[in-house]
C-alpha positions as CSV (number, residue, x, y, z in Angstrom):
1,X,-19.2,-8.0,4.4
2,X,-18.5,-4.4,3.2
3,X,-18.2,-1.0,5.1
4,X,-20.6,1.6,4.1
5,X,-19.3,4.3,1.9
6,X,-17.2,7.0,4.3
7,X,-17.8,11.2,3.2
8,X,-14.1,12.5,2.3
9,X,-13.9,16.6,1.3
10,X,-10.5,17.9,0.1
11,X,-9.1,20.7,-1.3
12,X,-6.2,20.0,-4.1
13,X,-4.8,22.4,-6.7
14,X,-7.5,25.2,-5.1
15,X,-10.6,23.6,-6.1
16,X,-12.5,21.7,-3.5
17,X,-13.5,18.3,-3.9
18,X,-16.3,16.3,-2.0
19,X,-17.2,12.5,-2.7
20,X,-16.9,9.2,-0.9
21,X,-14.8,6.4,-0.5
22,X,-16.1,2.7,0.0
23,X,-13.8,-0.1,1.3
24,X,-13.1,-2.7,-0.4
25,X,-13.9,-6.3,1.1
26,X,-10.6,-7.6,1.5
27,X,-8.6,-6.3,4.4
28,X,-5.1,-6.3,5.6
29,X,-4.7,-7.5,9.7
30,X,-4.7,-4.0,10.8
31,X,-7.9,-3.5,10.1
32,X,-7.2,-1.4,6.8
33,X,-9.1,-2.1,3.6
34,X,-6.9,-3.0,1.2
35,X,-8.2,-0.8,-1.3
36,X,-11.4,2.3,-1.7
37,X,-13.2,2.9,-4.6
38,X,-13.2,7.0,-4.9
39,X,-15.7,9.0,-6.0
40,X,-15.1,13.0,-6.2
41,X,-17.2,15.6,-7.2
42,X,-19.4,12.7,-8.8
43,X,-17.1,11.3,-11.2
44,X,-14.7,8.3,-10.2
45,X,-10.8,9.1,-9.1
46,X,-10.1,5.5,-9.1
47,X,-9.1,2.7,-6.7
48,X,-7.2,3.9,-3.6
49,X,-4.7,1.9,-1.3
50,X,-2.2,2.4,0.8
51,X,1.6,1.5,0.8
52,X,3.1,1.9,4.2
53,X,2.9,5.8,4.4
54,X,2.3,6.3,0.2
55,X,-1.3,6.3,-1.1
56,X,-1.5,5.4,-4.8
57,X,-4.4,5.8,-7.0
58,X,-5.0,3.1,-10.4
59,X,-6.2,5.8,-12.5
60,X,-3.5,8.7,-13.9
61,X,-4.4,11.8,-11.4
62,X,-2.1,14.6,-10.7
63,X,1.1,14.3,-8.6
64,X,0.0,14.5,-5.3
65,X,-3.2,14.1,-5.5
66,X,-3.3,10.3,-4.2
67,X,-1.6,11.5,-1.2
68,X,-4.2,14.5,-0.4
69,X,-7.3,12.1,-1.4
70,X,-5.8,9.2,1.2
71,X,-5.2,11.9,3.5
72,X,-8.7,12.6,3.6
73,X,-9.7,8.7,3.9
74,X,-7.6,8.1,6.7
75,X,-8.9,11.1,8.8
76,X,-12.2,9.5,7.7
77,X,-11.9,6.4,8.2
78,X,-11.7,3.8,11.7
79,X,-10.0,0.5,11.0
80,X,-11.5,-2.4,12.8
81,X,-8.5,-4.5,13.8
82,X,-10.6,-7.2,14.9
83,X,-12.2,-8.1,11.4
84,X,-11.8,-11.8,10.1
């Protein structure tokens, strides 16, 4: 079972983004996804996850960008510890 698609808006580089991010079905035991499909602006940034405190994106994007995008996921987002 998937999550619905979470709203994200960001600002990176002074342009504003807005988009959604969808959580993948596989999740680590703290209730994190481990992964979110991005979409910005209406075009795809790419697969999102989380490494301890770094966010890295699949896809080449500027330096920093992961970090702003996951950022914006995370004050999004509420992890449900409890999933199987």
């Amino acid at each position: 079972m998937s999550h619905d698609p979470i709203d994200i808006q960001l600002k990176f580089d002074g342009v504003s983004y807005t988009g959604w991010a969808t959580p993948a079905d596989k999740y680590h035991e703290d209730g994190w996804p481990k992964s979110f499909h991005v979409v910005l602006n209406e075009t795809f940034f790419g697969n999102v996850s989380r490494d301890n405190d770094q966010w890295l994106v699949d896809e080449q994007r500027p330096d920093g960008m992961a970090d702003v995008v996951g950022k914006a996921i995370a004050a999004a987002f509420k992890p449900q510890p409890s999933r199987p």
